[in-house]
C-alpha positions in Angstrom: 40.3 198.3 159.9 44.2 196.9 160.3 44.7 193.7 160.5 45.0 193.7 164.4 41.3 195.0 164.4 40.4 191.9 162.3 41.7 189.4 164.0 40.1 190.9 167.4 36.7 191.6 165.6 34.6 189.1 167.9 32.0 188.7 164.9 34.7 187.5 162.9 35.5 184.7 165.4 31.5 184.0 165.5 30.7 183.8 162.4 34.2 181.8 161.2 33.6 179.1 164.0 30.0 178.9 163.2 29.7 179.0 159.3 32.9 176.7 158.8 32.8 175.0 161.6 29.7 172.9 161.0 31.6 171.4 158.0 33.7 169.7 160.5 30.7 167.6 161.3 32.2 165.7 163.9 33.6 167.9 166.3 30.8 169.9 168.5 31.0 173.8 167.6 31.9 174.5 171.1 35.1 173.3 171.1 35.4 174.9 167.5 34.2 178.4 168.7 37.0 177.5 171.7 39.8 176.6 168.9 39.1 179.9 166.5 39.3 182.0 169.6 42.7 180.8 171.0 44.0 180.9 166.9 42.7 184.6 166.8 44.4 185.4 170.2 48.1 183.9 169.4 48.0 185.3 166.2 47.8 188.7 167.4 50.1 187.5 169.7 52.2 187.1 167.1 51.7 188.2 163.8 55.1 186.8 162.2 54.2 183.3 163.3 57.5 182.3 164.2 57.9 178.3 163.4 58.8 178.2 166.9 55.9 180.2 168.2 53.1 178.9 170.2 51.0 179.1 167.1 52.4 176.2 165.1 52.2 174.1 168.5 48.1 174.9 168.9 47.9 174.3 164.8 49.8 171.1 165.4 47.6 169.6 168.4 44.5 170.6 167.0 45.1 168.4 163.8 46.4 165.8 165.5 43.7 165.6 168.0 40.5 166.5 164.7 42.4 164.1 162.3 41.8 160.9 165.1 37.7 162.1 165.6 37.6 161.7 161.9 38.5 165.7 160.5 39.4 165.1 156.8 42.3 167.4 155.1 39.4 168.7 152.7 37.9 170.0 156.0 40.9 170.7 157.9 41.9 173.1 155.0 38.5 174.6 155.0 38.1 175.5 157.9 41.7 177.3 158.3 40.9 179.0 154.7 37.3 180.3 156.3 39.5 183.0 158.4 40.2 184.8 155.3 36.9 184.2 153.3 35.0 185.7 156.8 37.1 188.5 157.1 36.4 189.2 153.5 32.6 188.6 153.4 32.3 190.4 157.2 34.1 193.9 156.7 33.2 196.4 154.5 35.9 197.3 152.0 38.5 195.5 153.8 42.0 196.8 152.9 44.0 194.8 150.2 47.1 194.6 152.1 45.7 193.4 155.4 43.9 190.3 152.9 46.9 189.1 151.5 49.0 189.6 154.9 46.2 187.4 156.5 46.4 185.1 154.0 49.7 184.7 154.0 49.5 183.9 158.2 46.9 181.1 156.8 48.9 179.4 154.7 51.6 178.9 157.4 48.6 177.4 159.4 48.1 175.0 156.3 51.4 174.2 156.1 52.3 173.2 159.8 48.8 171.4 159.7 49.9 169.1 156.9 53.1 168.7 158.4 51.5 167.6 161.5 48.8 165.4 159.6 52.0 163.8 157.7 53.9 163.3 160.7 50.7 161.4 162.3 50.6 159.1 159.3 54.1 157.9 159.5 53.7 157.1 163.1 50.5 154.8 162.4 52.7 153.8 159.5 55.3 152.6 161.7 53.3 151.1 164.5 51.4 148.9 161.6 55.2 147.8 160.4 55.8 146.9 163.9 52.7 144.9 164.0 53.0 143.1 161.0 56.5 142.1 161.3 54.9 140.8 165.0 52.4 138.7 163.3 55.3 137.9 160.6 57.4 135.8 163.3 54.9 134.5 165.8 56.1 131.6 168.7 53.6 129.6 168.9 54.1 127.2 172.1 52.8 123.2 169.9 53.0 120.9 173.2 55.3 121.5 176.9 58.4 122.3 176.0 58.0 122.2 172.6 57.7 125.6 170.2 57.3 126.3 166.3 59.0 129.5 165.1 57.3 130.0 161.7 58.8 132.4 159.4 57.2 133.3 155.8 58.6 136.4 153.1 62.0 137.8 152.6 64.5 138.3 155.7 65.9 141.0 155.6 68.7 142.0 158.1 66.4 143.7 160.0 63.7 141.0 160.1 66.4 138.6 161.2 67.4 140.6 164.2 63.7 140.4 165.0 63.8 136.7 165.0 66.3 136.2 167.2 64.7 138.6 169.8 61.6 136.9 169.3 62.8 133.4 169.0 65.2 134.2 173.2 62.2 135.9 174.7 60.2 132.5 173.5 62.0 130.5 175.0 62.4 132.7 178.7 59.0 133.6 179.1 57.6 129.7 177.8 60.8 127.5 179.6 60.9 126.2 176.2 63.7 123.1 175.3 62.8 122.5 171.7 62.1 125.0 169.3 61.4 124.6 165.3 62.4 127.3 162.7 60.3 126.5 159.7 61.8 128.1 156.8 59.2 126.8 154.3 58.3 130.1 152.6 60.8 131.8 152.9 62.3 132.2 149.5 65.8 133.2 150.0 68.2 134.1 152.0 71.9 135.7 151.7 75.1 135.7 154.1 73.9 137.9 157.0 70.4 136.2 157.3 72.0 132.8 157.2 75.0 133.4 159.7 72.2 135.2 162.2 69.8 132.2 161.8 72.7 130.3 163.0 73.8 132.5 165.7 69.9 132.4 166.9 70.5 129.0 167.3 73.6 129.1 169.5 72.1 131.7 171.4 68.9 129.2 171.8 71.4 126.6 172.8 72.8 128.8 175.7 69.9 129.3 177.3 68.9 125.6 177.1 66.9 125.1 174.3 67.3 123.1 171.3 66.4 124.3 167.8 65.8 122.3 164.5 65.9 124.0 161.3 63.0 122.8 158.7 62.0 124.0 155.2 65.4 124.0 154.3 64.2 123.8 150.4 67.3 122.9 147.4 67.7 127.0 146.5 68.1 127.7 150.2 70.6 125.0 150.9 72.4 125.3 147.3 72.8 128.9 148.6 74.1 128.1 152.2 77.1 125.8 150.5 77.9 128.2 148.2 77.8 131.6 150.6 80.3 128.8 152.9 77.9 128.5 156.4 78.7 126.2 158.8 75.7 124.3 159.5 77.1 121.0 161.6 75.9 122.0 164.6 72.3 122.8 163.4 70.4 119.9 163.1 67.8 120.1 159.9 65.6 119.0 157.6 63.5 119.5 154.7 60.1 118.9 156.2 58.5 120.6 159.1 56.5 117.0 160.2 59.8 115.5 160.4 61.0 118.4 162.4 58.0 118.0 164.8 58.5 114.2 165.4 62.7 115.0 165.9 61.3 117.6 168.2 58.8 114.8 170.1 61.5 112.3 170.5 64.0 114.5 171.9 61.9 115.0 175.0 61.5 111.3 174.7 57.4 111.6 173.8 55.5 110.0 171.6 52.4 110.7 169.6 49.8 107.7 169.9 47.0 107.1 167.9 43.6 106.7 170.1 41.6 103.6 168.9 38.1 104.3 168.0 35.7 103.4 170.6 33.2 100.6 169.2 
């Protein structure tokens, strides 16, 4: 029996998507039997299993779509190694040569699934970065008109472009006029950071808003003198309280204490 024969021996598809396939646990054998017999039929399709063939695609989707129902890579790689292992146990005598070619067609099927596995991890990688950095620089609307814009960790250059987005789209979507940029943990910062923190707040400025700078710590502003940015037209200060009750009075409110009711 070639090779050809094996891969359209219909007991080989049976028993492969039956005996590994119920290792997968969590993906009905149905839908397994359905995935073995599309494999089976593109690879004799195709036998070379051009990277560009229609094989790597299927490979590629199925992991994608088995790794998000829950498919380990211990069972992934399984159930692509139980093609050769049936073939084996299934025919009589099978020929050497037709063994190792099939093998070899296997671990192609391996290698484009962990490609495809590795490629799905960076993307959930990425989408958690996004999120974090999200919850990293959060506007958070204190009273009408009035916004705080902590930020805690190292800015980076590319952190500090996310500020600024964050802090403009504030300010359009709330109608903000006062907004405070807490610096309080952030532990450093070096030329780019501190020119685009300034920059965010003449941008603020142009579309209305006002922004005081808190948090400002000794390092920070030791650093600031020393790197040479202009800070005159940024109004600061070292505590974000004070901040808050600049903030108040600029929109000419005031905070009064309620007297307890006898």
């Amino acid at each position: 029996m070639g090779l050809m024969e094996i891969l359209a021996d219909p007991t080989i598809n049976t028993v492969w998507a039956e005996r590994f396939g119920e290792q997968l646990e969590v993906i009905p054998l149905e839908e397994v039997h359905e995935t073995t017999t599309a494999i089976l039929r593109l690879m004799r399709d195709d036998l070379t299993t051009t990277e560009d063939g229609d094989l790597r695609y299927l490979v590629e989707d199925v992991t994608r779509a088995w790794s998000e129902a829950g498919v380990t890579p211990r069972q992934m790689s399984r159930f692509l190694r139980g093609l050769p292992t049936t073939a084996i146990l299934t025919i009589e005598e099978p020929d050497p040569g037709d063994v190792t070619e099939l093998n070899e067609v296997v671990d192609d099927l391996l290698l484009w699934s962990l490609e495809a596995r590795m490629e799905r991890l960076h993307t959930i990688v990425d989408q958690q970065r996004e999120e974090m950095e999200e919850l990293s620089t959060p506007f958070i609307e204190l009273y009408r008109g009035i916004a705080v814009l902590p930020l805690i960790g190292t800015l980076d250059s590319e952190r500090a472009e996310r500020v600024m987005e964050t802090l403009l789209e504030g300010i359009a979507q709330n109608g903000t006029r006062v907004v405070v940029l807490d610096i309080t943990g952030v532990p450093s910062v070096d030329t780019f950071v501190a020119e685009r923190i300034v920059k965010s707040v003449t941008a603020a400025r142009m579309m209305g808003a006002h922004c005081i700078l808190s948090g400002l710590g000794p390092n920070i502003a030791l650093t600031m003198v020393r790197l040479g940015v202009e800070l005159q037209q940024v109004e600061t200060t070292a505590r974000l309280s004070s901040a808050l009750e600049m903030a108040f009075e600029r929109l000419h409110l005031r905070i009064i204490k309620a007297e307890k009711d006898d």
